[in-house]
C-alpha positions, 0 to 999 in steps of 0.5 A: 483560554477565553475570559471565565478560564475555560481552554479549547480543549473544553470544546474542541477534541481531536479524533483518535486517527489524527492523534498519530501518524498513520503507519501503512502497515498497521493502519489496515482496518475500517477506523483508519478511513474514519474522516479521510478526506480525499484531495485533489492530489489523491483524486489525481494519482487515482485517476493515473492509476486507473488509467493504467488498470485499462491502458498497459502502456501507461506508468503503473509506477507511481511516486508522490513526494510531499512534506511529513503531515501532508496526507501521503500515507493516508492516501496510501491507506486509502488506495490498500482500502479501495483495491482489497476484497469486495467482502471488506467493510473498509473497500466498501467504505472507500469506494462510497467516499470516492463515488462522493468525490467522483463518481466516474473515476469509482465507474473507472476503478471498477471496471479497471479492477474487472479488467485484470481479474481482480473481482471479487478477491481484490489485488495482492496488496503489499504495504510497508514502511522502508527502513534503512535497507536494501530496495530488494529487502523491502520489496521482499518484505512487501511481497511476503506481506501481501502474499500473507493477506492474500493467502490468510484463508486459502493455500497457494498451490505455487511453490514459489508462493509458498517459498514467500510464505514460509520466510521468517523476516525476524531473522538476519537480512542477509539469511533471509535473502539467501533463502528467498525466491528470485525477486521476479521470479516472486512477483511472476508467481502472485501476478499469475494469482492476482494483480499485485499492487506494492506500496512503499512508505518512506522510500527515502529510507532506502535512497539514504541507504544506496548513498551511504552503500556507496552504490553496492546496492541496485536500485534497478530492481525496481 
């Protein structure tokens, strides 16, 4: 409060994007890139991964660790943008704010995107948040997820695919897994439609859960 009582917020307002955390799955439209800056560390992680679009024998997995507020799930946001259809308005909207920041590394993703086959209809993206469960659970629910963006407008002609479709992830987790495609054999059905990309926020949900499982679950179907 200055000295005629007028407060900060009289001048300063804070945009809505800022006002909540950003949550991978919902946070999917246009208004989510709204003031995304990209940093040095994004800038980074992007050039890894378009170094492995080009390059099969580098990583294609990727972890970034970093305070709560520091921006890891914005960049996940940011990446689902930039690897979704060319129709998208918000793909669009991520390739002008990376072509600002580096021009050869938006050259880089294009091609790389080309290069496994994934124009103009983008990758199969699956982005969700971890919770207190099984790594195979989530990765089920991330598969299911990208399939169903995937496949919003058009029928898959693989059974499997339409296994991963029809699972109903409301109901009881150890249900759903009985009925559930084999892991790779899912992951082998959407690679064969698209390149496939798998996002998992807040995976110390699931290192929590292997511990307090004393072991039960694998952590090796990564």
């Amino acid at each position: 409060m200055n000295a005629r009582g007028a407060t900060l917020s009289a001048h300063v307002s804070v945009r809505p994007r800022f006002a909540r955390s950003i949550n991978v799955e919902r946070d999917t439209t246009l208004r989510s890139l709204d003031g995304y800056i990209l940093t040095g560390r994004t800038l980074e992680i992007l050039r890894r991964l378009s170094g492995s679009f080009l390059d099969p024998s580098f990583a294609r997995a990727i972890s970034a660790t970093g305070p709560y507020g520091s921006g890891k799930s914005s960049m996940a946001v940011f990446l689902d943008a930039l690897l979704g259809s060319r129709k998208a308005e918000s793909n669009a909207a991520a390739e002008e704010k990376l072509g600002n920041a580096d021009k050869e590394l938006l050259r880089q993703f294009r091609v790389g995107r080309k290069t496994l086959g994934a124009d103009p209809e983008g990758f199969i993206r699956g982005a969700v948040v971890a919770s207190a469960e099984p790594v195979e659970h989530t990765l089920l629910r991330a598969m299911v997820s990208g399939a169903r963006r995937f496949f919003a407008h058009r029928s898959p002609s693989s059974k499997v695919v339409r296994q991963l479709l029809a699972l109903d992830l409301a109901s009881g987790g150890a249900s759903r897994m009985r009925r559930r495609p084999p892991l790779r054999e899912a992951i082998e059905a959407l690679t064969e439609v698209a390149p496939v990309i798998l996002i998992i926020d807040e995976f110390g949900r699931n290192l929590n859960h292997f511990v307090q499982s004393a072991g039960v679950v694998d952590l090796h179907c990564l």
